[in-house]
OpenMM code with the backbone's topology and positions (N, CA, C; nanometers):
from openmm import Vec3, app, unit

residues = "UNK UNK UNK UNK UNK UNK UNK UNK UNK UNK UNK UNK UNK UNK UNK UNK UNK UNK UNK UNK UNK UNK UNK UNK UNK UNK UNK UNK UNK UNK UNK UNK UNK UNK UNK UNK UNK UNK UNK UNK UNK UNK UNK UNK UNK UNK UNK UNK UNK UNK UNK UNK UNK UNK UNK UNK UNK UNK UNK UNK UNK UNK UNK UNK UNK UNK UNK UNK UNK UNK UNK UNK UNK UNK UNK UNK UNK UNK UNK UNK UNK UNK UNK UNK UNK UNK UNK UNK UNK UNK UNK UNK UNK UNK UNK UNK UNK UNK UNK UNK UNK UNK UNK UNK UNK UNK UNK UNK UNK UNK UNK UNK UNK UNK UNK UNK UNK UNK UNK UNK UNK UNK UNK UNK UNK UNK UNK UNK UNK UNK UNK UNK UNK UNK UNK UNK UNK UNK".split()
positions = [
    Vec3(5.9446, 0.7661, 0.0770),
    Vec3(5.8624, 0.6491, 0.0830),
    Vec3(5.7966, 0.6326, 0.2201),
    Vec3(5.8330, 0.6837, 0.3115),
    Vec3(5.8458, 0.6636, 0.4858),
    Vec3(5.7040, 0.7650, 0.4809),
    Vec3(5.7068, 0.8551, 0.3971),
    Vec3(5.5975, 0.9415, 0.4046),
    Vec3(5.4406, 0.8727, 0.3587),
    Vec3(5.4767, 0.7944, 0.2594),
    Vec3(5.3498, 0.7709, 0.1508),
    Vec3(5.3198, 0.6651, 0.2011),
    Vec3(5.3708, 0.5368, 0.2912),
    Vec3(5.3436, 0.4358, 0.3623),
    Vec3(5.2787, 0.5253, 0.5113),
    Vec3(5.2580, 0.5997, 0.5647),
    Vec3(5.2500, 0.6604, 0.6474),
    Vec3(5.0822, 0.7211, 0.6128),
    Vec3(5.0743, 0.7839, 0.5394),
    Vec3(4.9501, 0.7987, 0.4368),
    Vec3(4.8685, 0.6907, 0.4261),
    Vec3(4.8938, 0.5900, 0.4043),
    Vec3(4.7987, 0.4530, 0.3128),
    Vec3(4.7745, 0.4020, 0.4558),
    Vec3(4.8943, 0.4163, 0.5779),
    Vec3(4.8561, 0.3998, 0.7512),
    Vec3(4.7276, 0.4451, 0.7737),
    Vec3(4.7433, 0.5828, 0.7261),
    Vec3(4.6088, 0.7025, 0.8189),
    Vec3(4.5339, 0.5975, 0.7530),
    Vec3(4.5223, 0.6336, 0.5969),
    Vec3(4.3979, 0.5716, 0.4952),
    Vec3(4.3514, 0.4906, 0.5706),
    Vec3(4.4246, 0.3452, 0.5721),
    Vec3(4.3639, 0.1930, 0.6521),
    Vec3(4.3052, 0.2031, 0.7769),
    Vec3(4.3954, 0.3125, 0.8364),
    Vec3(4.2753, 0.3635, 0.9971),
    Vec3(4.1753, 0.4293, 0.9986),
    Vec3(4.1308, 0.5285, 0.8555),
    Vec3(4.0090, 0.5710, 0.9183),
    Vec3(3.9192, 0.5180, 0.8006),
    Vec3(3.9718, 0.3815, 0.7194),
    Vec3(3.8631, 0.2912, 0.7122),
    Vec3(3.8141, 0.2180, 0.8084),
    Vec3(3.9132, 0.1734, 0.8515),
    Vec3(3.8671, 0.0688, 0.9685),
    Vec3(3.7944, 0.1320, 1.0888),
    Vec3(3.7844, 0.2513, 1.0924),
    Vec3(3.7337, 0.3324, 1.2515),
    Vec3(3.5440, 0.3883, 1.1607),
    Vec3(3.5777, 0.3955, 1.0253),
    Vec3(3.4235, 0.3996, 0.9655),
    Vec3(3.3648, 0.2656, 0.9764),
    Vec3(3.4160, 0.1626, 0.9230),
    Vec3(3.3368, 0.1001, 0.9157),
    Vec3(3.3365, -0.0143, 1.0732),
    Vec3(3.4101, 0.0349, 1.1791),
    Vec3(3.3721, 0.0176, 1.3162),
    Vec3(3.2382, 0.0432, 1.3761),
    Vec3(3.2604, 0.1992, 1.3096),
    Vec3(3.1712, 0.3364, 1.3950),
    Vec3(3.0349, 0.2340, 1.3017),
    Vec3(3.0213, 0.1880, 1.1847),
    Vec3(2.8847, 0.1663, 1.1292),
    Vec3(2.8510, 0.0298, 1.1934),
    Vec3(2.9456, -0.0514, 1.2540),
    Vec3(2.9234, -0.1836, 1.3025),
    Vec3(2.8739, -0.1006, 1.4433),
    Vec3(2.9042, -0.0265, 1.4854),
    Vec3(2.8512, -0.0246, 1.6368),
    Vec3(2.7178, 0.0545, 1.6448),
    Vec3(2.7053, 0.1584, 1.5776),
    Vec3(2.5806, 0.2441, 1.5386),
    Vec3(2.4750, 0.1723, 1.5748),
    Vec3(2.4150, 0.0196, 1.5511),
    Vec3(2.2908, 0.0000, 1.5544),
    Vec3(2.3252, -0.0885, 1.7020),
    Vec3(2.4667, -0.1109, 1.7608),
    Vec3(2.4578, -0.1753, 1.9283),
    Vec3(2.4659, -0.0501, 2.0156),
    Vec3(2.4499, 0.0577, 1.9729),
    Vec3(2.4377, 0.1539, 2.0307),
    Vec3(2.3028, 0.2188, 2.0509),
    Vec3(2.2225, 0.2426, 1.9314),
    Vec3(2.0743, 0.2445, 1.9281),
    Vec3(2.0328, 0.1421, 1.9728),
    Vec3(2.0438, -0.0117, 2.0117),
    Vec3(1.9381, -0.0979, 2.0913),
    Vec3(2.0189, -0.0954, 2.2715),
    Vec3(2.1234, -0.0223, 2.2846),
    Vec3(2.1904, -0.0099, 2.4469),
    Vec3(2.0802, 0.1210, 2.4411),
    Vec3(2.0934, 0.2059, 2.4034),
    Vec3(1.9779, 0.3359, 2.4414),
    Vec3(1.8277, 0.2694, 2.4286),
    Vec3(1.7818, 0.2138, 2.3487),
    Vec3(1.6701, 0.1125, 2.4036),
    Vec3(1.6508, 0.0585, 2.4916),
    Vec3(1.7492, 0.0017, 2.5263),
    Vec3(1.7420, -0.1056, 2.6316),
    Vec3(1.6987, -0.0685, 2.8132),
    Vec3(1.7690, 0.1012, 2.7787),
    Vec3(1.8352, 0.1643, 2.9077),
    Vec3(1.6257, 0.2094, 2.9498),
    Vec3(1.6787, 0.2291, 3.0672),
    Vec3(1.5067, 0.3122, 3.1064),
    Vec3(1.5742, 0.4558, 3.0524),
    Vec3(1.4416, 0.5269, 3.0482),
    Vec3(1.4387, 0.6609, 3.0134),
    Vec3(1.4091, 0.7092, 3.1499),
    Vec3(1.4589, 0.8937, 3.0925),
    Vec3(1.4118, 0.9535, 3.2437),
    Vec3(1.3339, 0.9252, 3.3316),
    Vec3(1.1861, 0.9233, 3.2399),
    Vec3(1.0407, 0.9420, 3.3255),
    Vec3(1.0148, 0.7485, 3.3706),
    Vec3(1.1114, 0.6753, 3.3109),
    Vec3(1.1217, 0.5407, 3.3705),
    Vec3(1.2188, 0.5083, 3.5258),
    Vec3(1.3543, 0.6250, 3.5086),
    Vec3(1.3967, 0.6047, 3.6499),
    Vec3(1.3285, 0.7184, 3.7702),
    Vec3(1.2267, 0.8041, 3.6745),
    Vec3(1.2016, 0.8482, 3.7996),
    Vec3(1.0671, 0.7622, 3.8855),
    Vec3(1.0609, 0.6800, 3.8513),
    Vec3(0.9598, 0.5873, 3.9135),
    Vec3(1.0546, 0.5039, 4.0076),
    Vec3(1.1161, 0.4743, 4.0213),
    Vec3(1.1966, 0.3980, 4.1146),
    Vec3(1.2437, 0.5390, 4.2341),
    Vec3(1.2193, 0.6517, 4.1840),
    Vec3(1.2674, 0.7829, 4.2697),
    Vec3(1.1825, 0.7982, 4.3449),
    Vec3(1.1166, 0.7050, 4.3881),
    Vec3(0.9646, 0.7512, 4.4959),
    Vec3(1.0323, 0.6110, 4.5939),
    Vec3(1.1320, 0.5208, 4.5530),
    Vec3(1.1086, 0.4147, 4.6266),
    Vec3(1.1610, 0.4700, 4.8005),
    Vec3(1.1302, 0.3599, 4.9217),
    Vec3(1.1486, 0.3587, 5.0472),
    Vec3(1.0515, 0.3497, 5.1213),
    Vec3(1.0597, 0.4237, 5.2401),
    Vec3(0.9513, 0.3765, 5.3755),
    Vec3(0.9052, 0.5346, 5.3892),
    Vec3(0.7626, 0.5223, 5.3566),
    Vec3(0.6834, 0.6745, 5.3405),
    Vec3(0.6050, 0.6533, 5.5201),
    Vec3(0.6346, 0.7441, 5.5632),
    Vec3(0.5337, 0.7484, 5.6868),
    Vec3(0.3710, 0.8867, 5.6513),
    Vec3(0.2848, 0.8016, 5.6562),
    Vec3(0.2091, 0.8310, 5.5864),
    Vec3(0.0526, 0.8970, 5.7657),
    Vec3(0.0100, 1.0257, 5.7445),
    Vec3(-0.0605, 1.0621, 5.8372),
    Vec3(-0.1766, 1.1055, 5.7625),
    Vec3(-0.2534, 1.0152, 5.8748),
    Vec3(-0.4195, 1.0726, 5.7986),
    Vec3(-0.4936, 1.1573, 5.8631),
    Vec3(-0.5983, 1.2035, 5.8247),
    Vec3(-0.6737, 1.3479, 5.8836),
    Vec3(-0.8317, 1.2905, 5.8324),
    Vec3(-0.9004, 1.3186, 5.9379),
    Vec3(-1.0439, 1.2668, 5.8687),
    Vec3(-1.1389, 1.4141, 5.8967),
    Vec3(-1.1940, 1.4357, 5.7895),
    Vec3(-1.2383, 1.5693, 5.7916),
    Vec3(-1.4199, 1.5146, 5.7616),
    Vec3(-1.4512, 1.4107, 5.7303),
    Vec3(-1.5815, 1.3623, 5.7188),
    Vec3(-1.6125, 1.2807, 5.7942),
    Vec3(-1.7233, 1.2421, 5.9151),
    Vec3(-1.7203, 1.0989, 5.9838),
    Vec3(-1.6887, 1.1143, 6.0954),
    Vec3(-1.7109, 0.9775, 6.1504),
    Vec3(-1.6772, 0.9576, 6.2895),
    Vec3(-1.5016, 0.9113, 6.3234),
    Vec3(-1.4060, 0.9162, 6.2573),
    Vec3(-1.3218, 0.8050, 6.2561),
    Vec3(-1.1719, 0.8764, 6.3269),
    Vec3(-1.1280, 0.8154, 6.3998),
    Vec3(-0.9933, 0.8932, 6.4402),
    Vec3(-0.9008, 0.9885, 6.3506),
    Vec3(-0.8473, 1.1138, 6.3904),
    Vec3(-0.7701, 1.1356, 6.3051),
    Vec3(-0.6252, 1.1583, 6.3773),
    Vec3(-0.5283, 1.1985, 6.3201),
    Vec3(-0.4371, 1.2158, 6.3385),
    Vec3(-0.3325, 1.0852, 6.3543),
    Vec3(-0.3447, 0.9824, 6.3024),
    Vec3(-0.2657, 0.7874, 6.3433),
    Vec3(-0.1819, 0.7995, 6.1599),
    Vec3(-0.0750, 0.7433, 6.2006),
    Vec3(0.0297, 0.7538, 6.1061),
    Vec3(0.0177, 0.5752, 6.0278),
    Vec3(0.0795, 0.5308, 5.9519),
    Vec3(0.0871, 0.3966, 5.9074),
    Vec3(0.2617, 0.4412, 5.7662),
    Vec3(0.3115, 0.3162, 5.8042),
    Vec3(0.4225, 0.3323, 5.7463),
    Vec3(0.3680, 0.2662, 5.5828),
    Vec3(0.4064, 0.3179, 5.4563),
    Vec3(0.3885, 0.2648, 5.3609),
    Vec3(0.5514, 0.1984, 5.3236),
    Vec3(0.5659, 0.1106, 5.2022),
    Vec3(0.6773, 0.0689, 5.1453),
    Vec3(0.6696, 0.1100, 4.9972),
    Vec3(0.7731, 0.1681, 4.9664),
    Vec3(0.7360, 0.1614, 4.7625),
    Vec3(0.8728, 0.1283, 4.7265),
    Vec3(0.8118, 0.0657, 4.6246),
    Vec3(0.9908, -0.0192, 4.5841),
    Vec3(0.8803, -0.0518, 4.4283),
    Vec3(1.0227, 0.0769, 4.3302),
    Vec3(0.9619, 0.0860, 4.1970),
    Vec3(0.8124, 0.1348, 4.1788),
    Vec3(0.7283, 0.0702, 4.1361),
    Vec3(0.5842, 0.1603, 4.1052),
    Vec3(0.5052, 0.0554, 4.2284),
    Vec3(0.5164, -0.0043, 4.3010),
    Vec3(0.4594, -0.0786, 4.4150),
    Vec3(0.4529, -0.0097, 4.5382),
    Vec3(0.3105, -0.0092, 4.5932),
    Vec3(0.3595, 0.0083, 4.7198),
    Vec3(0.2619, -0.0895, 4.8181),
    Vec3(0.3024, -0.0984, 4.9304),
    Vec3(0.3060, -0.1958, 4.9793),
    Vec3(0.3565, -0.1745, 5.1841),
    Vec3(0.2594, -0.2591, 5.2292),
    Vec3(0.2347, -0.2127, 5.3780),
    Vec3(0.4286, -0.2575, 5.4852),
    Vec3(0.4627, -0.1379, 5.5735),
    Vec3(0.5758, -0.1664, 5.5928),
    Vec3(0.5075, -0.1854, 5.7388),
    Vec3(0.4215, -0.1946, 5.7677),
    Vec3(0.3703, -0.2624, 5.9237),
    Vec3(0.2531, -0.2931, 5.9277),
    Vec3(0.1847, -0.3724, 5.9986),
    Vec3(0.0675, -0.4018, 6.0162),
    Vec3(-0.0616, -0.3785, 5.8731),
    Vec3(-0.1562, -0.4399, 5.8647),
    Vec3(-0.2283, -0.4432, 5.7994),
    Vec3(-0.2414, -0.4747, 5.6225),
    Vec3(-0.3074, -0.5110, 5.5509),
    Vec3(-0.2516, -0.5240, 5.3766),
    Vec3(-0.2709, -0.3689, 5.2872),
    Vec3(-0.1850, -0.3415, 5.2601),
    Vec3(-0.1875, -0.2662, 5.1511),
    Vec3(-0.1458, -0.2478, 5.0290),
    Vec3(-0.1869, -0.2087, 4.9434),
    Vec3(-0.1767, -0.2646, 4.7858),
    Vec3(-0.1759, -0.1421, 4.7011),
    Vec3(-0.1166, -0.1018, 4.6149),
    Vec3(-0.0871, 0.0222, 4.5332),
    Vec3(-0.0209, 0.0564, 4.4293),
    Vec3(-0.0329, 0.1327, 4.3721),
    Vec3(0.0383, 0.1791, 4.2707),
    Vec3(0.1060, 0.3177, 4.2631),
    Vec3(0.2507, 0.3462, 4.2107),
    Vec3(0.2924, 0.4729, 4.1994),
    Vec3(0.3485, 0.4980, 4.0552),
    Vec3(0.2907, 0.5947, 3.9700),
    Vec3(0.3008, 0.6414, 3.8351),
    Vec3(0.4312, 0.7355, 3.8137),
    Vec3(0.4538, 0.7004, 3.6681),
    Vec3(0.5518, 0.7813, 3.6628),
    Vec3(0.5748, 0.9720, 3.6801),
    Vec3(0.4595, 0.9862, 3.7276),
    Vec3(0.4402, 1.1348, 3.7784),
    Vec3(0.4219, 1.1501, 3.9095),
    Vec3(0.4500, 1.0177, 3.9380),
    Vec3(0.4363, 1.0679, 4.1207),
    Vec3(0.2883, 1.0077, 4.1440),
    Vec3(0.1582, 1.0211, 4.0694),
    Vec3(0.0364, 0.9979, 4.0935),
    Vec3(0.0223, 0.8742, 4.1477),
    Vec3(-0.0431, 0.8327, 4.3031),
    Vec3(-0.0317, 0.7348, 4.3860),
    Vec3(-0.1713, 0.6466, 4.4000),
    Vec3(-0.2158, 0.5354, 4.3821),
    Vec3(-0.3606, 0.4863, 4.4259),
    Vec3(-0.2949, 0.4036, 4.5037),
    Vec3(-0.3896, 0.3582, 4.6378),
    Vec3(-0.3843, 0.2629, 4.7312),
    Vec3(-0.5336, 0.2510, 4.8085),
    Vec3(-0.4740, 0.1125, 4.8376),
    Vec3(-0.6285, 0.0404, 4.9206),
    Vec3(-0.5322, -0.0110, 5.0446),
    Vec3(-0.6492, -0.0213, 5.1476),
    Vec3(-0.5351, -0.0414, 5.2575),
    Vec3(-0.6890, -0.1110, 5.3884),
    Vec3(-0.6425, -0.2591, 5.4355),
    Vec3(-0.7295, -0.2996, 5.4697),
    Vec3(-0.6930, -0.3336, 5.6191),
    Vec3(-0.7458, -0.3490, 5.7215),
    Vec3(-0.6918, -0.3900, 5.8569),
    Vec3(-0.8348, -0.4138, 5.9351),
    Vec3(-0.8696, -0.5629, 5.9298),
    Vec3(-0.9659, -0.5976, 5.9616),
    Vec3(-1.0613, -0.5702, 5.8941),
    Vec3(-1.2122, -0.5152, 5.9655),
    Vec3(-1.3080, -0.5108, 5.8780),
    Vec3(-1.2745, -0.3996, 5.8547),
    Vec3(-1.1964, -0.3261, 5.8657),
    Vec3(-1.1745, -0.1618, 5.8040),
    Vec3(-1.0810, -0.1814, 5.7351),
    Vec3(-1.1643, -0.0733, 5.6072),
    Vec3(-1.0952, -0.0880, 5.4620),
    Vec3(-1.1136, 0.1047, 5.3808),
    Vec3(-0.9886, 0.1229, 5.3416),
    Vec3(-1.0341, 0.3068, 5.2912),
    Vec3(-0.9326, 0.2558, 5.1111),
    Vec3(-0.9518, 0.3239, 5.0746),
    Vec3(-0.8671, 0.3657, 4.9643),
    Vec3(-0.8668, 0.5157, 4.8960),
    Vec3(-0.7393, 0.5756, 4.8908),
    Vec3(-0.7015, 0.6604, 4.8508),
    Vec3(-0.6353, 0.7300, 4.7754),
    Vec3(-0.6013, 0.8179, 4.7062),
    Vec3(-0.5048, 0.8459, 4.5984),
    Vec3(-0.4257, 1.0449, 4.6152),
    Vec3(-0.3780, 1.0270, 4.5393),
    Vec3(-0.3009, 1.1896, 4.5769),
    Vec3(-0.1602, 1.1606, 4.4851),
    Vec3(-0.0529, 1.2242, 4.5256),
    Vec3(0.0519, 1.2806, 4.4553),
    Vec3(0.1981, 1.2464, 4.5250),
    Vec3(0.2768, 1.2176, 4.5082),
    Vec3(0.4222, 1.2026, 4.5862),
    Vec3(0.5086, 1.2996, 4.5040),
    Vec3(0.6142, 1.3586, 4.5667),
    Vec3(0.6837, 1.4534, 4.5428),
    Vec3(0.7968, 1.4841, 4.5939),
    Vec3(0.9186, 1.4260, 4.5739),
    Vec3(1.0950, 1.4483, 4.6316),
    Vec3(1.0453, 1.3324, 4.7437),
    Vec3(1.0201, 1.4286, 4.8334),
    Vec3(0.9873, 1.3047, 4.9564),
    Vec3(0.8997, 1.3643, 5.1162),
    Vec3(0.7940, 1.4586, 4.9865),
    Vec3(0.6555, 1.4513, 5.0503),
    Vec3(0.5304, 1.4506, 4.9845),
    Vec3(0.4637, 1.3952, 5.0095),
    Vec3(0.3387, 1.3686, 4.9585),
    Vec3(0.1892, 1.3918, 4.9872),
    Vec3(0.0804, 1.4092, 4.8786),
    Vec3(-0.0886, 1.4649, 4.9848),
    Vec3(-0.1633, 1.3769, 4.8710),
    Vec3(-0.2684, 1.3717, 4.9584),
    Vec3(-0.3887, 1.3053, 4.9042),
    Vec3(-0.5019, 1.3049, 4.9837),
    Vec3(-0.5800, 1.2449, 4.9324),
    Vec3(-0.7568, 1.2228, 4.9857),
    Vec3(-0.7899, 1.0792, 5.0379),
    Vec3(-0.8820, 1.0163, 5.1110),
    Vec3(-0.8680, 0.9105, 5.1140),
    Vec3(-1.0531, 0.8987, 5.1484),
    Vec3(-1.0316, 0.7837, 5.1285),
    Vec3(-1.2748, 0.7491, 5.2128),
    Vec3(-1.2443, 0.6024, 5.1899),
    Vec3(-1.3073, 0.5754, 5.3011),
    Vec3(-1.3178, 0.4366, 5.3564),
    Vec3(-1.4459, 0.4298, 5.4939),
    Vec3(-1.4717, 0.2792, 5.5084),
    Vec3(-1.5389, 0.2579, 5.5971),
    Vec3(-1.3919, 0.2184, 5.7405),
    Vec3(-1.4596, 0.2884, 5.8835),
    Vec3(-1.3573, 0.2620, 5.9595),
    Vec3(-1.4123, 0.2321, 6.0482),
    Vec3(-1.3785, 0.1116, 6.1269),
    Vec3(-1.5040, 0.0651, 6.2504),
    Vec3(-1.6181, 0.0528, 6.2313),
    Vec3(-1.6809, 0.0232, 6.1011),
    Vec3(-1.8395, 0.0792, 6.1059),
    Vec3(-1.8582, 0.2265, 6.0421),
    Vec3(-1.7894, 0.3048, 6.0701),
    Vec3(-1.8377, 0.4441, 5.9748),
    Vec3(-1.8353, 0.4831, 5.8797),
    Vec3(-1.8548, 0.5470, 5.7542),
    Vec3(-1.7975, 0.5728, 5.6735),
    Vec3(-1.7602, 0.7296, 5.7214),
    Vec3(-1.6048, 0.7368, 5.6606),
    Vec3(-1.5573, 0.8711, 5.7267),
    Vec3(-1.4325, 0.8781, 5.5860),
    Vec3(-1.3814, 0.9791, 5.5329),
    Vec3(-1.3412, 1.0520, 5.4457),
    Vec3(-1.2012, 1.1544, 5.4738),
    Vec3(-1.1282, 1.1983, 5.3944),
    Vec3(-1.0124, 1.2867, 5.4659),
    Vec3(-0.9050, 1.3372, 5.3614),
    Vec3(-0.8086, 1.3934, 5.4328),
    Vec3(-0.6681, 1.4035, 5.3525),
    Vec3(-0.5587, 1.2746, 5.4206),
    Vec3(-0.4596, 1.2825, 5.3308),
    Vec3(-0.3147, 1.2614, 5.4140),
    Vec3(-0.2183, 1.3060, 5.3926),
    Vec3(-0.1257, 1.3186, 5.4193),
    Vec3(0.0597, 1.3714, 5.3990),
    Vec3(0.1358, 1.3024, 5.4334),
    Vec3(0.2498, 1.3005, 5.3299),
    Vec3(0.3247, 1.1833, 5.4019),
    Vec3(0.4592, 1.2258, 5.3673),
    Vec3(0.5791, 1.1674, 5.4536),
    Vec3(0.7087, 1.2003, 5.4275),
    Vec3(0.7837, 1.1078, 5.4459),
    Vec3(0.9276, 1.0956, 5.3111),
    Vec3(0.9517, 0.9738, 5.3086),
    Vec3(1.1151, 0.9533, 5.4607),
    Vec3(1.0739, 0.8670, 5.5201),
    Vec3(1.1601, 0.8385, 5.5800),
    Vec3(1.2857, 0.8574, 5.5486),
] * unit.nanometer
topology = app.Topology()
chain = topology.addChain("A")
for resn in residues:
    res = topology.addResidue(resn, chain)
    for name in ("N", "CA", "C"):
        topology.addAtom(name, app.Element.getBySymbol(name[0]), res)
């Protein structure tokens, strides 16, 4: 008897562990919803303090002056002096405008682990002058 009560045990447990497993099935499909996906945390994988160097290859305009950027999630955003305003995609692909006084450029390019290139054209002092940049994240 010790045997066949032992049996109707298992039985009652792996009803109760089916029809668990079917109660949890669909809080399990909306927790994997809920969660970001890869190409969602790798957008937060660009965040910190990018020190960012420009090169002006068109124009009259200084080259070689660094400016610190901020990115936190797909934002980026000036970590010293002047306004800057931007966006970073979930591929890394970067746009920014960046204003300091009457000088204003905007540029775009690529971020990558934690270096980055792009192009930029803006008016600077009065000129219009054009370029690359590179940048590495702090």
């Amino acid at each position: 008897m010790a045997h066949s009560s032992q049996s109707l045990s298992s039985l009652t447990d792996l009803a109760c562990s089916r029809r668990l497993a079917r109660l949890l099935a669909p809080l399990a499909v909306l927790a994997m919803a809920a969660l970001p996906s890869t190409a969602d945390a790798r957008v937060g994988g660009y965040d910190g303090v990018w020190n960012v160097t420009f090169a002006t290859t068109r124009g009259n305009c200084s080259s070689g002056y660094s400016v610190p950027f901020t990115v936190t999630g797909n934002r980026v955003s000036s970590a010293g002096g002047g306004r800057v305003s931007g966006t970073v995609k979930r591929g890394g692909a970067v746009a920014v405008e960046v204003s300091v006084g009457a000088s204003h450029a905007h540029g775009g390019g690529r971020l990558a682990g934690v270096n980055g290139a792009g192009s930029w054209r803006g008016i600077i002092s009065g000129d219009q002058c054009s370029g690359t940049w590179q940048a590495t994240r702090g």
